[in-house]
N, C-alpha and C positions, 0 to 999 in steps of 0.2 A: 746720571746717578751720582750721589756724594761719595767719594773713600774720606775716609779721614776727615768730613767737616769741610775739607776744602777744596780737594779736586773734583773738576768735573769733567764728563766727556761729552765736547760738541757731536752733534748727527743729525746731519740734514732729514728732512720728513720722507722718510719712503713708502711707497706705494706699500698699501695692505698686502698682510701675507697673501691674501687668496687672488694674488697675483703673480708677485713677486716670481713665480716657478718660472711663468711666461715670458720672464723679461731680463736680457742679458747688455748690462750695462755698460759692458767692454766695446769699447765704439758707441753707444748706446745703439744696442740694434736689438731689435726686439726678434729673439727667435721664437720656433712652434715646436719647439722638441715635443713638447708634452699636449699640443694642440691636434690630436691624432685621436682620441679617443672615441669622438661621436662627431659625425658633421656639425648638426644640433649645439652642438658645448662650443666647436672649435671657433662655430662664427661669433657665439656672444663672448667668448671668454676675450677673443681679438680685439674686440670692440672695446672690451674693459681693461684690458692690458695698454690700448693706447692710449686710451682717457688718463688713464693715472701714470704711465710715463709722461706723457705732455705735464701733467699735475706737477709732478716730483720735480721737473726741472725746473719749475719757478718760483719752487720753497724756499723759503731763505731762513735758515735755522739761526735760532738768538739763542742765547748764554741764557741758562735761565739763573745763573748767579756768577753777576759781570762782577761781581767783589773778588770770585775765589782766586785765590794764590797765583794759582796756575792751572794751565787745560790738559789735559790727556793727550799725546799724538797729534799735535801738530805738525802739519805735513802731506804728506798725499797720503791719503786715507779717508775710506768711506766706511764708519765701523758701521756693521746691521745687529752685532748681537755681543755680550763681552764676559768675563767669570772669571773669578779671582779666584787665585789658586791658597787656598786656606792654611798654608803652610809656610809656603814664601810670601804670600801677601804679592805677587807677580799678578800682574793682568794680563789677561788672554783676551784679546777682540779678533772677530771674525771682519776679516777687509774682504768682504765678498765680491763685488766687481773683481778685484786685483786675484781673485782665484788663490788666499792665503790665510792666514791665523799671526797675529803678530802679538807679542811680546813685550809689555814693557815689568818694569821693575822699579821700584822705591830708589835706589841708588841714583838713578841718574834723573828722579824726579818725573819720570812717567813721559820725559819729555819726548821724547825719540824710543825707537824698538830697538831691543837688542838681541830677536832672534826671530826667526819666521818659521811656518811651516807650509807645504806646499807650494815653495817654491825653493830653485837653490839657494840664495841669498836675500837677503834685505831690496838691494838694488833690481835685482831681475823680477820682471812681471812678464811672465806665459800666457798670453792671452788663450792659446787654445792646447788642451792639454789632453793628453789620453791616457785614462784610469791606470794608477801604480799605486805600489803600498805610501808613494810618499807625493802624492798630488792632490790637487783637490779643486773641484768644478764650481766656482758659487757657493762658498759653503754662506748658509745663513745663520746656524747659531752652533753655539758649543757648553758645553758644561763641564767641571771638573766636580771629580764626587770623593766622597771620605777617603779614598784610599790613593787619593792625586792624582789617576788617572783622566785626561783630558778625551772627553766624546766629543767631536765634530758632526754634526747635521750637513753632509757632503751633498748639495742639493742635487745639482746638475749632473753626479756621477750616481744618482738612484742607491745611497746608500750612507752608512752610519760607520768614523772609523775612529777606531781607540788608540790612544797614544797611552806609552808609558809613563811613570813619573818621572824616569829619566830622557826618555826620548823626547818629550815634548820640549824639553829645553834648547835640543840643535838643530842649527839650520836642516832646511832638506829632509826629514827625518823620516823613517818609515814607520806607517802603523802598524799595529800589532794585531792587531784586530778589526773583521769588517761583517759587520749587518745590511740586509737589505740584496746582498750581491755573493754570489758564491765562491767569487777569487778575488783579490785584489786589479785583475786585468777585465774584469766583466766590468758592462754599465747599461745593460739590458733594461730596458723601461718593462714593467710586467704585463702589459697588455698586450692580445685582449686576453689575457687569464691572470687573476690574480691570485696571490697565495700568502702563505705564513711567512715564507722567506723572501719575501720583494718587499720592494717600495718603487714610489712613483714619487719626487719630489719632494723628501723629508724637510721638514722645515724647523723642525725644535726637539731637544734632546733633553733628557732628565734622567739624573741616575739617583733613586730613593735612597734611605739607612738601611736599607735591608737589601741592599747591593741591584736592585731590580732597574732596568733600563726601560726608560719610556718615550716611544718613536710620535711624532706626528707626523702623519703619513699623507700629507695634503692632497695630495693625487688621489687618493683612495677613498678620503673622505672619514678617516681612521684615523685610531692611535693602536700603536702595539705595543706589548708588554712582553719583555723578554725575562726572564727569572735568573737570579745567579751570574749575570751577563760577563762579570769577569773571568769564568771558567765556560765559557759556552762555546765551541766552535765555531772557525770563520763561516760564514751562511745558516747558520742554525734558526731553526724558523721560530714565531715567536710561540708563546705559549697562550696568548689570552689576544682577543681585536675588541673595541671600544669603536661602538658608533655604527657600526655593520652587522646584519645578521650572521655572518657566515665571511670565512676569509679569503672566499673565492666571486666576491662580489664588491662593487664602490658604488652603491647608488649614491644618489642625492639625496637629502629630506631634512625635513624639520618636524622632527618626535622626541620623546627621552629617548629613546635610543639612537636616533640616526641624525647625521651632521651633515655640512653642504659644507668644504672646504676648512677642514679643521688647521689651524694654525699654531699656536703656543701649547705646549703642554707643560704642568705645572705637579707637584703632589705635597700636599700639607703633609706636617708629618701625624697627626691620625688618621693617615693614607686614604683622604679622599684625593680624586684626580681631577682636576680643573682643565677646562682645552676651552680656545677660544673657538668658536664656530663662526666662521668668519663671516660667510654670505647669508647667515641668518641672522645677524648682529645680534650673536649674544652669546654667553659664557655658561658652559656645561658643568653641571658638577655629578660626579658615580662615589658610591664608596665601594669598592670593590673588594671583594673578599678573597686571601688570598687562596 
């Protein structure tokens, strides 16, 4: 994506969301955290979680503009998702294998990071970590919204966590805020019962102008809608599911209303909500009322 005309950022091709949950790229070693759910799902989802690991590692990503200036983060880094913070004009990218949220800024040219989150410092990478207000499992994407609070899609830790405007700027930092889990020490997968307050593998975050937070719930087969999400309690369940009859249920399907591995969440601002539907190749659109 261009800032300015001239930066870009490289990213190698990775495996489709309606993956991605299955596959932990630290060693590359393909875990089954979430491979639990049904016999039925565990053997084809395996099967397709290998196909697209084998895929991913012989992508070879091109510059799609070898002219621009200069490149975003060169260096060890695998960006999956990234958001620019509307204020400082700071990039936020999600370095998901390295289990972190990295930092760059205009000043030094975007060239190197100059602050992490979920992890102690720049240099250290945790390969395996156990849920705290200030770690993070896999995250796959993040968004920063009008009021410069930074949301993380915390994949591998079954939840969504908010950084302040000032927290997110130092190393190590602890969130302020966590969806999907009822303490910052929980990482309970919500099966077999689902509910308003879980997730199974969020994969993409979006906070609307009208302060409202929107989960892709890829495990569930869902999106959820949380209202007012900056004054809502840690674990507060959502208010509204997208894609599911009922919030105590993740079928599968392909209907207007039901989704097979929902991936990206998105919302125009005449708050229609956009989700990609990954395993039915194709893109959903609700205008939902509030």
């Amino acid at each position: 994506m261009p800032l300015n005309g001239t930066q870009v950022v490289r990213r190698a091709l990775p495996p489709p969301a309606a993956v991605r949950k299955f596959l932990n790229f630290n060693n590359v070693v393909v875990k089954a955290d979430f491979l639990t759910r049904t016999k039925k799902k565990a053997a084809g989802m395996r099967k397709l979680a290998l196909f697209f690991l084998c895929f991913s590692l012989v992508i070879v990503a091109v510059d799609p503009q070898p002219s621009a200036t200069y490149v975003v983060g060169t260096g060890t880094i695998t960006p999956w998702s990234m958001s620019v913070d509307p204020s400082s004009g700071d990039l936020y990218v999600a370095d998901m294998p390295r289990n972190r949220v990295l930092r760059y800024t205009e000043d030094n040219g975007f060239t190197s990071a100059v602050s992490v989150l979920g992890q102690p410092n720049i240099t250290t990478v945790l390969v395996s970590v156990l849920p705290t207000p200030s770690s993070l499992y896999n995250p796959q994407d993040l968004f920063i919204d009008s009021q410069l609070y930074l949301w993380v899609a915390d994949t591998n830790n079954q939840r969504v966590l908010r950084f302040s405007p000032s927290s997110k700027t130092q190393n190590g930092s602890n969130a302020d805020g966590v969806f999907g889990q009822p303490n910052f020490s929980s990482q309970n997968i919500d099966y077999p019962q689902e509910s308003a307050a879980t997730l199974a593998g969020p994969t993409s975050v979006f906070v609307d102008s009208e302060g409202t937070l929107w989960v892709s719930d890829m495990g569930n087969n869902r999106v959820l809608r949380l209202l007012n999400a900056l004054n809502r309690a840690n674990g507060s369940a959502a208010d509204t599911e997208l894609c599911q009859p009922s919030f105590n249920v993740s079928y599968e399907g392909c209907s207007p209303s039901m989704a097979n591995g929902t991936g990206v969440v998105t919302v125009s601002p005449q708050g229609e909500v956009f989700v990609t539907d990954q395993n039915n190749n194709r893109v959903v659109r609700e205008n939902l009322q509030a």
